[in-house]
TIBA-11529 format. One record per atom (N, C-alpha, C): x, y, z. Coordinates in steps of 0.05 Angstrom, whole numbers, padded with zeros to 5 digits, always signed. Example, Ala and Ser with C-alpha at 12.3 -4.5 7.8 and 13.67 -1.06 7.14 Angstrom:
# TIBA-11529
+00264-00114+00156 +00246-00090+00156 +00264-00066+00156 +00257-00045+00142 +00273-00021+00143 +00258+00001+00157 
***
This chain:
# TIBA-11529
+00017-00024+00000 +00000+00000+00000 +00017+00025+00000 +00002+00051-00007 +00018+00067-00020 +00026+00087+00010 +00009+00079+00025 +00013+00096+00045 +00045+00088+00066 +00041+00055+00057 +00068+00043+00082 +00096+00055+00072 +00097+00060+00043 +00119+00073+00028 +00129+00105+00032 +00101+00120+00040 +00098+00144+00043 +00099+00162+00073 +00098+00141+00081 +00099+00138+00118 +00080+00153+00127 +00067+00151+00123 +00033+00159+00135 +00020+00139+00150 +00020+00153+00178 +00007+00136+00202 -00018+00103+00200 -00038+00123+00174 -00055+00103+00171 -00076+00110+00148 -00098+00098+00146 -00114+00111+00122 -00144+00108+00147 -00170+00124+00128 -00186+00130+00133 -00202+00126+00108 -00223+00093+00115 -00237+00090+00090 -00266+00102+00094 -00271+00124+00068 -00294+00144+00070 -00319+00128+00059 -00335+00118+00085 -00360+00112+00070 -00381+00107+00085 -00375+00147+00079 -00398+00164+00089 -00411+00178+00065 -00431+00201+00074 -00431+00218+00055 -00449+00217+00026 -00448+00194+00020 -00462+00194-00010 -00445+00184-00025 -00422+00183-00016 -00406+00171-00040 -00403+00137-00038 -00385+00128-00062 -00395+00101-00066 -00402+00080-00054 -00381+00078-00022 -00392+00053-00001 -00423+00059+00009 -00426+00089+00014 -00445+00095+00034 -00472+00086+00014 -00474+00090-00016 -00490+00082-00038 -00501+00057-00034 -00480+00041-00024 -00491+00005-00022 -00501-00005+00008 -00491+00019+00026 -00508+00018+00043 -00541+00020+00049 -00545+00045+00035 -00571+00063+00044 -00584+00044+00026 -00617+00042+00033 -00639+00029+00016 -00651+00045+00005 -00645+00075+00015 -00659+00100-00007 -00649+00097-00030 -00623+00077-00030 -00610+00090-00063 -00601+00063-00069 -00593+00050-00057 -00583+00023-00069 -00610-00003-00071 -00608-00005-00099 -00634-00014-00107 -00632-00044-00121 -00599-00051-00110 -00584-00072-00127 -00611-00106-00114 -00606-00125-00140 -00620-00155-00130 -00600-00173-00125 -00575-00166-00131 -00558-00181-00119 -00551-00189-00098 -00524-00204-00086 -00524-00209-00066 -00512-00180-00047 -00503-00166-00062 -00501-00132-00052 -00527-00114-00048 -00550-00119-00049 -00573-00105-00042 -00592-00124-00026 -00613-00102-00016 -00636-00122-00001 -00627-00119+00037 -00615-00140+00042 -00615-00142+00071 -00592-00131+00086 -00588-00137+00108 -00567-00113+00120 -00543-00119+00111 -00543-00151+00116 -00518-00169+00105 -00515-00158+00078 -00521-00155+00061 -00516-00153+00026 -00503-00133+00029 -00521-00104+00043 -00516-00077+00038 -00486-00076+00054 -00485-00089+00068 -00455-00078+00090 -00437-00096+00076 -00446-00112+00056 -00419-00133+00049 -00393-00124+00039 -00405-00098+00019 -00377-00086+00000 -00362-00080+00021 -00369-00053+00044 -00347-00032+00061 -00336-00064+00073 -00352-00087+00085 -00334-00100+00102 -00322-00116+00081 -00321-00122+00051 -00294-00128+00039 -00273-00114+00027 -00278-00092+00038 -00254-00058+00033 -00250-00060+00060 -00256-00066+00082 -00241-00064+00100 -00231-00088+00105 -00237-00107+00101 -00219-00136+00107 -00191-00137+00085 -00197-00122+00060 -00175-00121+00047 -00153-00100+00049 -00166-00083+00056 -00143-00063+00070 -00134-00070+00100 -00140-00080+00110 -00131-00087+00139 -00113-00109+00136 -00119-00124+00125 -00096-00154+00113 -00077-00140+00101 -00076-00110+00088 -00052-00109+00072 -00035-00091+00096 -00049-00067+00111 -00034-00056+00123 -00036-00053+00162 -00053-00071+00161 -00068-00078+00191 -00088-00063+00203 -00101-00068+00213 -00128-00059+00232 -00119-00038+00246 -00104-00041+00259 -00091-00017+00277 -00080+00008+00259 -00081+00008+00233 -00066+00033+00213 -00094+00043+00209 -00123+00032+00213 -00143+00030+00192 -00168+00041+00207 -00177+00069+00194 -00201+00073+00208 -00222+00072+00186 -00252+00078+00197 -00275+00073+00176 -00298+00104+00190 -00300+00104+00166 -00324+00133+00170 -00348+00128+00157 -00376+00131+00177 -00394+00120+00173 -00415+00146+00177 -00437+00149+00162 -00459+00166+00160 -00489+00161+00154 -00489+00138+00167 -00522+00126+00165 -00549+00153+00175 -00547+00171+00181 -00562+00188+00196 -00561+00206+00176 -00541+00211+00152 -00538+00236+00138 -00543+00236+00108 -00569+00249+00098 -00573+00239+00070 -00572+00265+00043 -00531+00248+00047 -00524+00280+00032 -00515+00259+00000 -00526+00275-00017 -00525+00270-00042 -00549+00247-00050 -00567+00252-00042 -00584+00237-00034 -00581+00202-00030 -00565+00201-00022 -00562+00167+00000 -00574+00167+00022 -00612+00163+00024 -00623+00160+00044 -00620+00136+00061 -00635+00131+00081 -00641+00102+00089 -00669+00108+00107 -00679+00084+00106 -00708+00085+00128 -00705+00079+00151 -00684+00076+00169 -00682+00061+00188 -00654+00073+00199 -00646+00094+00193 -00617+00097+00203 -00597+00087+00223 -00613+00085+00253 -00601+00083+00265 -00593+00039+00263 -00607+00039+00257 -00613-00002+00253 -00587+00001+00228 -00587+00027+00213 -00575+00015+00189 -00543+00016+00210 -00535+00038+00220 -00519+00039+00234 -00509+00020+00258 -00530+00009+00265 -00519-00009+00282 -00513-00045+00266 -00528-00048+00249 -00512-00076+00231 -00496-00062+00220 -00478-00032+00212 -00454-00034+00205 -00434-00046+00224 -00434-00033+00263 -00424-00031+00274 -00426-00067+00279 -00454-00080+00284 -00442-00101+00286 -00421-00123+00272 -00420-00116+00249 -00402-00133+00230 -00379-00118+00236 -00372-00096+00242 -00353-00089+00244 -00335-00098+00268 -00353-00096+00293 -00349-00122+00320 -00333-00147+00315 -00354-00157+00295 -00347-00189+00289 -00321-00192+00273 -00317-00167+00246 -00287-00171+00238 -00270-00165+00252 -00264-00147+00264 -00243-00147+00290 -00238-00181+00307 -00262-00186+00312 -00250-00213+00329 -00235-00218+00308 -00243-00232+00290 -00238-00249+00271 -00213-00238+00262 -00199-00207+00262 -00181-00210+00259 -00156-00209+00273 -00161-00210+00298 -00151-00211+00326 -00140-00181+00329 -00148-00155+00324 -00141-00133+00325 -00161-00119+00308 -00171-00093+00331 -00184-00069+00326 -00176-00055+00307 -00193-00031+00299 -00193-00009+00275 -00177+00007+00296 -00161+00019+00285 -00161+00052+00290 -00182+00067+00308 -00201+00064+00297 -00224+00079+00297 -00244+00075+00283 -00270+00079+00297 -00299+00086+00285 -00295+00107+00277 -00304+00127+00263 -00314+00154+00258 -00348+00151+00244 -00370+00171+00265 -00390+00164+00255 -00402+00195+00253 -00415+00199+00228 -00420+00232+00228 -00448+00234+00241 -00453+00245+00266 -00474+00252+00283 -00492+00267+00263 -00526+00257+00268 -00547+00278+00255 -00550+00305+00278 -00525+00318+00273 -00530+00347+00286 -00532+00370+00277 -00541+00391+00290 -00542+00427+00269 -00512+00425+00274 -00511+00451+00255 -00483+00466+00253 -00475+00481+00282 -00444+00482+00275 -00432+00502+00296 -00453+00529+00306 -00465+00538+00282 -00473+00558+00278 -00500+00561+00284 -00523+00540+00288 -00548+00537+00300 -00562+00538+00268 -00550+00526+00244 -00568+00520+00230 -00571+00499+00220 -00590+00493+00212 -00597+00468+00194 -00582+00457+00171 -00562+00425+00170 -00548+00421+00148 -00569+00409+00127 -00561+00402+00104 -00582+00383+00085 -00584+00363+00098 -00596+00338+00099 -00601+00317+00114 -00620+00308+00128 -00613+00281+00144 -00642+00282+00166 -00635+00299+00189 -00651+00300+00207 -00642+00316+00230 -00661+00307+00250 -00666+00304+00269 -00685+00295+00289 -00676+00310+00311 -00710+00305+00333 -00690+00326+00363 -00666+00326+00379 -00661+00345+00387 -00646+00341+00410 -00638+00317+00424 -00655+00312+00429 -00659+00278+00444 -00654+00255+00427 -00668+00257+00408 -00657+00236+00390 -00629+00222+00380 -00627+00261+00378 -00594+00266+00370 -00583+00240+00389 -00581+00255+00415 -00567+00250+00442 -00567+00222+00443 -00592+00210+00436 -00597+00174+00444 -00580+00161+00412 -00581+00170+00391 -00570+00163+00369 -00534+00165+00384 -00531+00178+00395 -00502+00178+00396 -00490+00156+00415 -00513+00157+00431 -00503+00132+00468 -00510+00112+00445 -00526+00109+00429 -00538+00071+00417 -00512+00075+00412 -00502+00078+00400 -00469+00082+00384 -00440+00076+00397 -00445+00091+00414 -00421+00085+00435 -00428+00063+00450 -00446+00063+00458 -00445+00026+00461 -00455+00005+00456 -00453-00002+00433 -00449-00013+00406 -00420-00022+00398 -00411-00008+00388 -00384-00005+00377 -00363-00006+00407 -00347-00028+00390 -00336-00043+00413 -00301-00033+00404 -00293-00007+00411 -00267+00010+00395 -00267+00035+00402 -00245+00045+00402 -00248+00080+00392 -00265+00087+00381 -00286+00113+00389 -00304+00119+00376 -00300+00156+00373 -00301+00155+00347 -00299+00191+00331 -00320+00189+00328 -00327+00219+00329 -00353+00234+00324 -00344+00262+00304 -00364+00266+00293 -00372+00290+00282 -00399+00309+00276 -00404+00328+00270 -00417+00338+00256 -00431+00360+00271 -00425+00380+00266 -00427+00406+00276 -00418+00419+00311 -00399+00405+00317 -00402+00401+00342 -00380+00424+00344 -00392+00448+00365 -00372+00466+00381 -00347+00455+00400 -00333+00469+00415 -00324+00466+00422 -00336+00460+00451 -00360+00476+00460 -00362+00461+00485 -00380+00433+00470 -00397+00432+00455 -00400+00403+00459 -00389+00382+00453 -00362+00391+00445 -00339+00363+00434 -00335+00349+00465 -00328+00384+00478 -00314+00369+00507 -00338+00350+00520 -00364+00361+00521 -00390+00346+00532 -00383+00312+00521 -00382+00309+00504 -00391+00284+00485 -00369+00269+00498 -00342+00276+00494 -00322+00254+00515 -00330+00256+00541 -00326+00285+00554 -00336+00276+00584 -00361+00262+00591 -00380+00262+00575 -00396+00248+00583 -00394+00215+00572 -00376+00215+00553 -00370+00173+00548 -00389+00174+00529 -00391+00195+00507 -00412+00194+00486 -00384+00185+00458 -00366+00191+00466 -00350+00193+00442 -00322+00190+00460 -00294+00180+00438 -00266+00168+00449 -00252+00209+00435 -00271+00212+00421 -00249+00240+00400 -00276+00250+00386 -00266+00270+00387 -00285+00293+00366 -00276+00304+00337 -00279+00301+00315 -00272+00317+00300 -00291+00338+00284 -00267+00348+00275 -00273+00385+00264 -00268+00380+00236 -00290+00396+00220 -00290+00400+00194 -00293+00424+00189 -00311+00429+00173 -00312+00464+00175 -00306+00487+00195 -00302+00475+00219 -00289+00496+00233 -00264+00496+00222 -00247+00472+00223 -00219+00470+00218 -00206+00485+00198 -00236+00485+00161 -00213+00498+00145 -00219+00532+00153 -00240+00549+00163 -00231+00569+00178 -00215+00578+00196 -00212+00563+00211 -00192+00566+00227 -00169+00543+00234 -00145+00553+00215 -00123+00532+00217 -00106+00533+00242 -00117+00542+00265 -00104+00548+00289 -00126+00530+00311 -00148+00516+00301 -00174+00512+00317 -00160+00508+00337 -00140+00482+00346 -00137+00480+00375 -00121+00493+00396 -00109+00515+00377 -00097+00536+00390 -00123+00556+00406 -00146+00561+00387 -00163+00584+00386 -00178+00566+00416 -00178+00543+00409 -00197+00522+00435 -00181+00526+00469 -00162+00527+00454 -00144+00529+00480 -00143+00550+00507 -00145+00572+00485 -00159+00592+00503 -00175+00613+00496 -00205+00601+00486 -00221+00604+00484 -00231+00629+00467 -00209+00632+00449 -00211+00652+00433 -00230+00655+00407 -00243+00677+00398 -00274+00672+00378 -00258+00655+00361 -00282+00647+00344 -00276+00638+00316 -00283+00652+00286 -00262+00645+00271 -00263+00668+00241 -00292+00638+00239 -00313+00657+00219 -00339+00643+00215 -00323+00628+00186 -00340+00599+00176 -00333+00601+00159 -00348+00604+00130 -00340+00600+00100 -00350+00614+00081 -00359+00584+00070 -00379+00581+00070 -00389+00561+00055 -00387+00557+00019 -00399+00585+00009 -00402+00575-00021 -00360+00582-00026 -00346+00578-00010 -00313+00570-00023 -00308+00545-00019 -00328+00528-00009 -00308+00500+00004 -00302+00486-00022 -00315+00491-00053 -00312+00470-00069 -00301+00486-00092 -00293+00512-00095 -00285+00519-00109 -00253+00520-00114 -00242+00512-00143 -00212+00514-00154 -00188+00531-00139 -00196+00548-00134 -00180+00584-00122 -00168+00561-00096 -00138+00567-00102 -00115+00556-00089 -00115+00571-00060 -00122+00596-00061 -00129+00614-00032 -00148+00619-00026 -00174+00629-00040 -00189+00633-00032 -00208+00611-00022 -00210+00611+00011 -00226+00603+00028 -00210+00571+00032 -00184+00577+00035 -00171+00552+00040 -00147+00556+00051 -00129+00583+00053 -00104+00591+00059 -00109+00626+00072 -00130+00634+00071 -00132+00665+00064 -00147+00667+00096 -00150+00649+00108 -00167+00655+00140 -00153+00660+00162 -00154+00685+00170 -00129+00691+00199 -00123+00676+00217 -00098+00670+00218 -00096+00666+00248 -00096+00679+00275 -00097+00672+00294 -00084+00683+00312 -00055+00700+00323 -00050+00719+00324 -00031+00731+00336 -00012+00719+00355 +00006+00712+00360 +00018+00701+00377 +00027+00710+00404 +00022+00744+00401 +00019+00765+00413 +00007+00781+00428 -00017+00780+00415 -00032+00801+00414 -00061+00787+00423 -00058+00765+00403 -00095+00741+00417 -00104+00754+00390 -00095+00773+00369 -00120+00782+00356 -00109+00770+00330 -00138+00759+00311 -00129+00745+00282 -00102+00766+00267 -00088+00752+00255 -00066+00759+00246 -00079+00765+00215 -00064+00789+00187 -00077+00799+00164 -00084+00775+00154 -00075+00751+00146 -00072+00730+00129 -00070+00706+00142 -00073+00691+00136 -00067+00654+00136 -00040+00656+00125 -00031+00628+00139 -00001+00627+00116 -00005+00595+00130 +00014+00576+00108 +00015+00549+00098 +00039+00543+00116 
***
């Protein structure tokens, strides 16, 4: 693998989101009669033979998996999310025994609002829901468990201290602020960030061009720098 050559800690197989694993997951969208569609077993079969084959090449412990049964972005629904989520997690249980060593990590993207108190595309359910979607999860999943999805900084810390999650991660906060765990540290605002740049070509704009912090001063610095 290209990563053991490149010396990169580990990989992170994406299938979340809409894209291709998460496709053979969801029953909103995967409409296959084969032995890849239909029941939980079919739908989870591909990610758990991308992960049995990347784990045999560079081990379980290099190897994490990102999962988004709750989030129906590009339209990869499901009717059942949390069920769909939990027969991922259980096969994922069972290949670990089987391979006498853990993932890396779970990473599972929470159905939550934004940093910002708005609504993402997706499903979204209450508060509560949220909250019980995240405990089914954590104990379930028998590993490190990452979380995501819109989560501030006080509720990252909530989610570990409370045994909801092993790590929190940051997305859109992160590419605004390339200092996040400096800015977390002591509790300094955050530059907001710009949504219609996250997918655009422009080498700076809304990717290198967000202040940092002052080292000095506490106050955002003119520019970003790499």
């Amino acid at each position: 693998m290209t990563i053991c050559l490149t010396g990169f800690d580990g990989v992170e197989i994406h299938g979340a989101h809409g894209y291709l694993i998460d496709q053979f997951l969801k029953d909103g969208i995967n409409d296959r009669k084969d032995e890849y569609g239909g029941s939980y077993t079919n739908r989870c079969r591909f990610l758990m033979q991308v992960v049995q084959a990347i784990a045999g090449s560079i081990g379980a412990d290099r190897l994490g998996v990102r999962i988004s049964p709750a989030i129906d972005h590009l339209d990869a629904m499901d009717s059942d999310p949390l069920s769909l989520g939990l027969a991922v997690i259980e096969r994922l249980n069972i290949l670990q025994k089987n391979l006498g060593s853990k993932l890396t990590y779970l990473h599972v993207t929470q159905p939550r609002y934004t940093a910002y108190g708005q609504t993402e595309s997706g499903r979204h359910g209450s508060e509560e829901e949220e909250a019980q979607f995240m405990k089914t999860v954590r104990t379930a999943y028998q590993g490190t468990l990452v979380v995501s999805g819109g989560f501030t900084r006080e509720l990252g810390m909530q989610a570990v201290a409370q045994g909801d999650a092993d790590l929190v991660s940051y997305g859109r906060l992160f590419i605004a602020n390339p200092d996040l765990v400096s800015r977390f540290k002591v509790h300094a605002p955050l530059n907001r960030y710009i949504r219609k740049t996250f997918y655009t070509q422009d080498p700076v704009v809304g990717y290198t061009d967000y202040p940092f912090l002052s080292s000095t001063s506490g106050r955002p610095e003119s520019h970003s720098r790499l």
